[in-house]
C-alpha positions in Angstrom: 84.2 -170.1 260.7 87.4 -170.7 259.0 90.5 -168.3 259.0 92.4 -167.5 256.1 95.9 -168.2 256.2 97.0 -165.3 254.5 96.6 -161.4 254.4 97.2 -160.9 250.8 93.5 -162.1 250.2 91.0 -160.9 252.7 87.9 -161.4 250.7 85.1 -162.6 252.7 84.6 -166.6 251.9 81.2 -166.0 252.7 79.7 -165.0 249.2 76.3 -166.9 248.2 73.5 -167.7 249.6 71.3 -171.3 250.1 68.3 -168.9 250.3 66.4 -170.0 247.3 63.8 -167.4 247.6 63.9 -164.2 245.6 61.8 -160.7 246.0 58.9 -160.6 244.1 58.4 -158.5 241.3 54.7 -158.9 241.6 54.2 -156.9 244.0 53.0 -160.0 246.2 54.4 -159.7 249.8 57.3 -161.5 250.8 57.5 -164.4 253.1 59.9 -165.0 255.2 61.4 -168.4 254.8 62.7 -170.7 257.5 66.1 -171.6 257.1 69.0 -172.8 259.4 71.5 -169.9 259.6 74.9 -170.3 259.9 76.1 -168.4 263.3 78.7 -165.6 262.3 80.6 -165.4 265.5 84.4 -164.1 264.3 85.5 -161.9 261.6 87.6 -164.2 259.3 90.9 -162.1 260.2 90.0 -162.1 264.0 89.2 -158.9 265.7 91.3 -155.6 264.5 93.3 -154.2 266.9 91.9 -150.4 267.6 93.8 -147.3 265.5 94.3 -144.6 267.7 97.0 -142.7 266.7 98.3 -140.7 263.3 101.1 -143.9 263.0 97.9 -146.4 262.7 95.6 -143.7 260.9 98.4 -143.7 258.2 98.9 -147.1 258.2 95.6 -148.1 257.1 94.6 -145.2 254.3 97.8 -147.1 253.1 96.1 -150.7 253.5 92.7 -149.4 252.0 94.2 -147.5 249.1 95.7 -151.1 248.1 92.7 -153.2 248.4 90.1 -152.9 245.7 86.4 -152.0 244.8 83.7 -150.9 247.2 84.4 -150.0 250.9 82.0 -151.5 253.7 81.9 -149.0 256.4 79.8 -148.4 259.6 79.6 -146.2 262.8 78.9 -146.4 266.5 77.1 -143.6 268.6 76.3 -143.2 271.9 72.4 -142.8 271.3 71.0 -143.3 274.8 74.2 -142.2 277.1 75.2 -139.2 275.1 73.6 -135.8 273.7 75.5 -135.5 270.8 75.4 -137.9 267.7 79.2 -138.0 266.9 80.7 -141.5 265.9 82.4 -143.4 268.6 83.6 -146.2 266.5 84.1 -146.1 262.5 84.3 -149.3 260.7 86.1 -149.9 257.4 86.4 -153.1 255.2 88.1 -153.3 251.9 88.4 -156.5 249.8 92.4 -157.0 249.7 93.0 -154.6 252.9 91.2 -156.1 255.6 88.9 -154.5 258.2 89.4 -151.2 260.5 88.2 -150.3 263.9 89.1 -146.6 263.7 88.7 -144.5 267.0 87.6 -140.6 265.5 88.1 -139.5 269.1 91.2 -139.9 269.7 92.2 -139.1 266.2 89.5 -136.0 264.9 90.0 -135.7 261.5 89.7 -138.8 259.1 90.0 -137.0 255.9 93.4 -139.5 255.0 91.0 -142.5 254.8 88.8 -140.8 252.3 91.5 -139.5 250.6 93.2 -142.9 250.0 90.1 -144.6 248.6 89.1 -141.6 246.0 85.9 -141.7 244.3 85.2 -145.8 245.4 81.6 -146.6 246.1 81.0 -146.5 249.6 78.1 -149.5 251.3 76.5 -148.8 254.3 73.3 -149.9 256.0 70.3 -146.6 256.9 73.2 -144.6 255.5 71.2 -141.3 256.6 71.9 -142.2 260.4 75.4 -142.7 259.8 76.6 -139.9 257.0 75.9 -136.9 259.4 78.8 -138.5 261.9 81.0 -139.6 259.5 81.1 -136.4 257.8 82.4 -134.7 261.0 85.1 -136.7 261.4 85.8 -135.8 257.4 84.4 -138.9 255.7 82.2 -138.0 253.1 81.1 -140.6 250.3 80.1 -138.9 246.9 78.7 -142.6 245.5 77.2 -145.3 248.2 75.0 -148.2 248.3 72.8 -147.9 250.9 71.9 -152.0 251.9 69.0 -151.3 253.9 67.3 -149.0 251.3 67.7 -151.4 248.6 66.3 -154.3 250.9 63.1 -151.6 250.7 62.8 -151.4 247.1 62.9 -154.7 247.6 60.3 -155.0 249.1 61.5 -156.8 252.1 59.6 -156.4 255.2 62.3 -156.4 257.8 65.0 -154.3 256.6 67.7 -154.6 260.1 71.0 -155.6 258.8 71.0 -158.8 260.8 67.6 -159.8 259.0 68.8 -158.7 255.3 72.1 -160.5 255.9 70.4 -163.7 257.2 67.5 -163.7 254.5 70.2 -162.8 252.0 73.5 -164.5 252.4 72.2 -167.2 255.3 74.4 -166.1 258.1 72.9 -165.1 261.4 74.4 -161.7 263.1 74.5 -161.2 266.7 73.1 -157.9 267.1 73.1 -157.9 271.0 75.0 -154.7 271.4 73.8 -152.2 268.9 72.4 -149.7 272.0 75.5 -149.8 273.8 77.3 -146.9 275.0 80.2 -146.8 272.4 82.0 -143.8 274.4 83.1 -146.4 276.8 86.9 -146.3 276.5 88.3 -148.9 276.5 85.9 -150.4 274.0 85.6 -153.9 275.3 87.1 -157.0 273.1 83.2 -158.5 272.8 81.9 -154.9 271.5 84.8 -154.8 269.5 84.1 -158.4 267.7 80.4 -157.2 266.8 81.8 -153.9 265.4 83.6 -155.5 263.0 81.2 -158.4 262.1 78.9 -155.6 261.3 81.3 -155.1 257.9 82.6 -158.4 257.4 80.1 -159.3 255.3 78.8 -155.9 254.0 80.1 -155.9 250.6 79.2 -159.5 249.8 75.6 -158.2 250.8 75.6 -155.5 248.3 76.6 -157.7 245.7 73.9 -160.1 246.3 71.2 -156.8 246.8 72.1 -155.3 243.4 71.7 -158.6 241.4 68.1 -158.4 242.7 68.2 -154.9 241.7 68.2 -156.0 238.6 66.3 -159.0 238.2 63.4 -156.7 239.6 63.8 -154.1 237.0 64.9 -151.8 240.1 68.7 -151.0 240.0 68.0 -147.5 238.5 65.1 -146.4 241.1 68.2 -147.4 243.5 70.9 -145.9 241.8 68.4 -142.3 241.9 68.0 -142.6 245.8 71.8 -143.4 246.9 72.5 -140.5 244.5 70.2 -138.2 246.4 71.4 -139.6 250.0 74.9 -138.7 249.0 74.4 -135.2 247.4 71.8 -134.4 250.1 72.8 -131.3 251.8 73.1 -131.1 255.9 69.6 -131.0 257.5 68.2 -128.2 258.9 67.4 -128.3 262.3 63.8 -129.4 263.4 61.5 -126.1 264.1 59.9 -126.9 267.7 62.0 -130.2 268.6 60.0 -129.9 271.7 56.9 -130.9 270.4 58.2 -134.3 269.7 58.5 -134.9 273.5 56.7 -139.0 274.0 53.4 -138.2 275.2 52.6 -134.2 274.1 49.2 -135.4 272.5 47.9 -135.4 276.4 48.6 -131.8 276.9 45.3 -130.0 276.3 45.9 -126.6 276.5 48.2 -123.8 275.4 49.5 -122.8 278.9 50.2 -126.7 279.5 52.1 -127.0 276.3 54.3 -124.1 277.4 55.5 -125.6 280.9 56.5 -128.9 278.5 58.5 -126.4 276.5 60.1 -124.9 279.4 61.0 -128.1 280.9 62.4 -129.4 277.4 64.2 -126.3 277.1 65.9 -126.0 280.9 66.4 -130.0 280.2 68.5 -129.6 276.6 70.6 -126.7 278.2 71.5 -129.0 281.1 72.1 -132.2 278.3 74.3 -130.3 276.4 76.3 -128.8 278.8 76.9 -132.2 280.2 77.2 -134.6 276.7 74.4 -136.5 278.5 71.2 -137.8 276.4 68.5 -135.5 277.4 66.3 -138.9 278.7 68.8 -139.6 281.4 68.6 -135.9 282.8 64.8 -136.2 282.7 62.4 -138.6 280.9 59.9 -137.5 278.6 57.3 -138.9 281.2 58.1 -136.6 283.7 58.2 -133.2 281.9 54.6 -134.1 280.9 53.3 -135.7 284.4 54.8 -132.1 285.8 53.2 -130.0 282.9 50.0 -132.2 283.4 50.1 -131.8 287.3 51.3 -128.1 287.2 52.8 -128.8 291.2 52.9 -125.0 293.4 56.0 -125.9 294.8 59.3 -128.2 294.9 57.5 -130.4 297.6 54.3 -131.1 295.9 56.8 -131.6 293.0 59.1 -134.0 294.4 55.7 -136.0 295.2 55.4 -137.0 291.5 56.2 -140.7 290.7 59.4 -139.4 288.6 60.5 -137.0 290.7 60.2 -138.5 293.8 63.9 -140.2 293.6 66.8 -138.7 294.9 68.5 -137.6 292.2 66.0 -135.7 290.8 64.8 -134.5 294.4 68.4 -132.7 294.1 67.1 -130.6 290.9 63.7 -129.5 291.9 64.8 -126.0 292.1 65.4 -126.1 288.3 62.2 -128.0 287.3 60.0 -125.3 289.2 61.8 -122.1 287.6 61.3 -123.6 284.4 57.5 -124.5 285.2 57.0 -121.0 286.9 58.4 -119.4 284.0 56.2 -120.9 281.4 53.5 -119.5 284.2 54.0 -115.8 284.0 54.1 -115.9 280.3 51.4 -114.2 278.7 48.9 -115.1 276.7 50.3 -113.8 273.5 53.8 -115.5 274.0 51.9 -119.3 274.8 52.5 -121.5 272.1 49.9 -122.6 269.6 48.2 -125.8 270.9 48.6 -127.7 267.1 51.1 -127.6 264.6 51.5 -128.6 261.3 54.5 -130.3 261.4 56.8 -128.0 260.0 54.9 -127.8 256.8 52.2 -124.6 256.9 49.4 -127.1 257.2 47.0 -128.6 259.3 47.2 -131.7 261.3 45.8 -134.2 258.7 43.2 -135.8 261.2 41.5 -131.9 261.2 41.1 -131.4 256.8 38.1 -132.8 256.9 36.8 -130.3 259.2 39.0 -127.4 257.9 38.5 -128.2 254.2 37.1 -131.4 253.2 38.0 -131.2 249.7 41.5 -131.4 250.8 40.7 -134.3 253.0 39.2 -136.2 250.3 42.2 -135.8 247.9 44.4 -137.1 250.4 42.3 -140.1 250.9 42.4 -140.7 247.1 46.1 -140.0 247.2 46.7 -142.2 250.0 44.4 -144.9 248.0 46.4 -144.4 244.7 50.0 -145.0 246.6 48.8 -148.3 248.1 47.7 -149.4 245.1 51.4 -149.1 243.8 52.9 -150.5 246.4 51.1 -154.0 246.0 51.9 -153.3 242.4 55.6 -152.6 243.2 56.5 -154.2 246.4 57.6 -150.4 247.4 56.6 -148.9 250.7 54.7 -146.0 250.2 57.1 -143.3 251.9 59.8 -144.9 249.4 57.4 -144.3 247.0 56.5 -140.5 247.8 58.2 -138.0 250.4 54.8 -138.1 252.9 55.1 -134.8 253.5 55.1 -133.9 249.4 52.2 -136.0 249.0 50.2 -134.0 251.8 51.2 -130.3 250.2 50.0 -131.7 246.8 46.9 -132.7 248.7 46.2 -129.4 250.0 47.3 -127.6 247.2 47.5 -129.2 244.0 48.3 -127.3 240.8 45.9 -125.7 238.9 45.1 -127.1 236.6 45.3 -130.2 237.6 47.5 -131.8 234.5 50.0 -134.5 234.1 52.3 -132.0 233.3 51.8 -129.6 236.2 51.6 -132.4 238.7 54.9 -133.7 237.3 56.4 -130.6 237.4 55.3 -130.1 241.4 56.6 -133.8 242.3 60.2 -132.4 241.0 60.0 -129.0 242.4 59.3 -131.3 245.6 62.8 -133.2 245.5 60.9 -136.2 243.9 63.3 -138.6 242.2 62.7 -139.1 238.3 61.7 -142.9 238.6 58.9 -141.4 241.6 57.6 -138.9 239.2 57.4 -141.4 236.4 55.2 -143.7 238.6 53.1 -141.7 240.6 52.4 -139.0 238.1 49.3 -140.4 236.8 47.7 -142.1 239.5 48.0 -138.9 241.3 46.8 -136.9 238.6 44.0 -138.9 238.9 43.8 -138.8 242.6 44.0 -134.9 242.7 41.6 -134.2 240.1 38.5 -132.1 241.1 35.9 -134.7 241.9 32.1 -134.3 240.3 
């Protein structure tokens, strides 16, 4: 890969694409094509020295505010090492300013770097994993393109940025340390290369993604859900985050699922205390096995596959109180043994035996979405919010009209291009059957 001899253009050279194939608009599925992909192994300016400090901060809010158009931008966690979700590593690229590696730990507060680019267009790839750390550190885009949400529209069927940007531009991404722990300090040179190869050719693929946009009719469905990513407020926090612990659907009773809630709970105090990702203090597997096993003591504990090691040996004592606890609660303070998710309703394998009507609408619901997504090339949850689709399922508006079903898809936070294509099938699909 070529360097370019000179700062004052920094404009990726790598623009188009020898991937003849183009998304269908046919709602046929997508092949993927074999093609020889050109290796991108060094950002075309090198790798960018790290700003750490308010000299280097100010330095590049004054580089980006020179450059022009949209800025590419991208964040490291810790996912894995650490409890929190904070960015480690931000990532900036401007066409005529070059590319950032921008340390928010050292430096806390970013704010100058959106205040130098104003109201420019922001591209980033899943940009709902990577708004909620950026706007702690003060960067917070009011317009985006969102690369891996337009590949969805799309239709493609691998939507990881080092797929999109192969299928897309032809160049081939090494992606080898995405699950590193990014709160190493220093950051070492190699992690540092792939940081900023992960924005050398954002913008480029954003350009190529909207021309699709277009040719498939699409650039306004996309336009409607980066506007809704951006305005979206913080989310709340999960109700029962404990109940997603890997392997709950084994627990079969009430008193079972409260020792996993104790464990998860004595676990996440000692995580957060600590900035430690709750996994490495104790795996899912083993709050289960021990809720599961329900030992008397620390020594038929410790006898547990999991808990058998040393380090964990060293923290029986905690493991029992919370399993003893979640044993003298009584029966009125156990947990209910299903939930609904967060939404008032039923699991949805159980409608058909708590009200089959119900479980036949969402079967003609679920019928009705697949039916435009071969028609579309949408996924379905693209399509419809799940969780919007199994409320109107449940409870749909009565009476069942056009109208009234329109007005629930945009009560429920449906987008105006979703209600204009799902309000009749699923009119149809919710309708009282003879």
């Amino acid at each position: 890969m070529a360097h370019r001899d000179s700062e004052s253009d920094v404009t990726s050279p790598f623009v188009t694409s020898t991937v003849p194939d183009t998304p269908s608009t046919t709602g046929e599925a997508l092949p993927e094509v074999a093609h020889a992909a050109v290796p991108l192994l060094e950002p075309a300016d090198g790798v960018p020295a790290v700003t750490a400090d308010t000299a280097g901060l100010e330095l590049a809010a004054r580089r980006l505010a020179e450059g022009s158009g949209p800025i590419a931008c991208d964040a490291e966690r810790a996912s894995g090492y650490r409890y929190s979700q904070r960015a480690y590593l931000v990532q900036l690229r401007r066409r005529g300013s070059g590319s950032f590696l921008v340390d928010p730990i050292a430096l806390g507060d970013l704010t100058p770097l959106a205040q130098a680019v104003g109201d420019a267009e922001w591209v980033l790839h899943a940009a709902n994993q990577d708004l909620p750390c950026l706007a702690e550190v003060g960067l917070r885009p009011g317009t985006l393109f969102d690369t891996e949400l337009a590949g969805r529209l799309l239709g493609y069927e691998r939507v990881g940025l080092g797929h999109i940007v192969e299928r897309v531009l032809g160049f081939h991404l090494e992606k080898g340390h995405s699950a590193a722990d990014w709160s190493t300090r220093p950051l070492p040179e190699p992690w540092l290369r792939y940081a900023a190869l992960d924005v050398e050719l954002l913008v480029e693929l954003r350009d190529a993604l909207e021309a699709e946009l277009v040719e498939a009719g699409k650039l306004d469905f996309a336009r409607q859900e980066f506007a809704a990513i951006a305005a979206a407020p913080p989310r709340e926090p999960r109700a029962d985050p404990w109940r997603r612990t890997s392997g709950i659907h084994r627990v079969r009773n009430r008193r079972q699922l409260a020792a996993v809630r104790s464990l998860w709970t004595a676990r996440d105090r000692i995580a957060r205390a600590r900035d430690i990702a709750p996994g490495r203090v104790l795996p899912d597997s083993a709050v289960i096995d021990a809720a599961l096993t329900n030992p008397p003591d620390a020594e038929a504990l410790t006898k547990l596959p999991i808990f058998s090691g040393p380090r964990l040996r060293r923290s029986a004592k905690t493991w029992m109180e919370a399993l003893r606890e979640a044993a003298a609660l009584p029966d009125s303070a156990l947990p209910a043994l299903a939930a609904g998710g967060g939404e008032g309703l039923p699991p949805a394998n159980r409608w058909a035996d708590r009200d089959p009507a119900a479980a036949a609408r969402l079967g003609r619901l679920r019928a009705a979405l697949g039916a435009l997504r071969e028609e579309y090339s949408i996924p379905v949850e693209n399509l419809l919010e799940p969780s919007l689709g199994r409320r109107l399922a449940w409870s749909p508006p009565e009476p069942t009209t056009a109208s009234a079903v329109a007005d629930a898809l945009r009560a429920g936070g449906a987008r105006p291009w979703q209600v204009e294509l799902t309000t009749g099938p699923l009119t149809a699909a919710l309708a009282p059957s003879d």
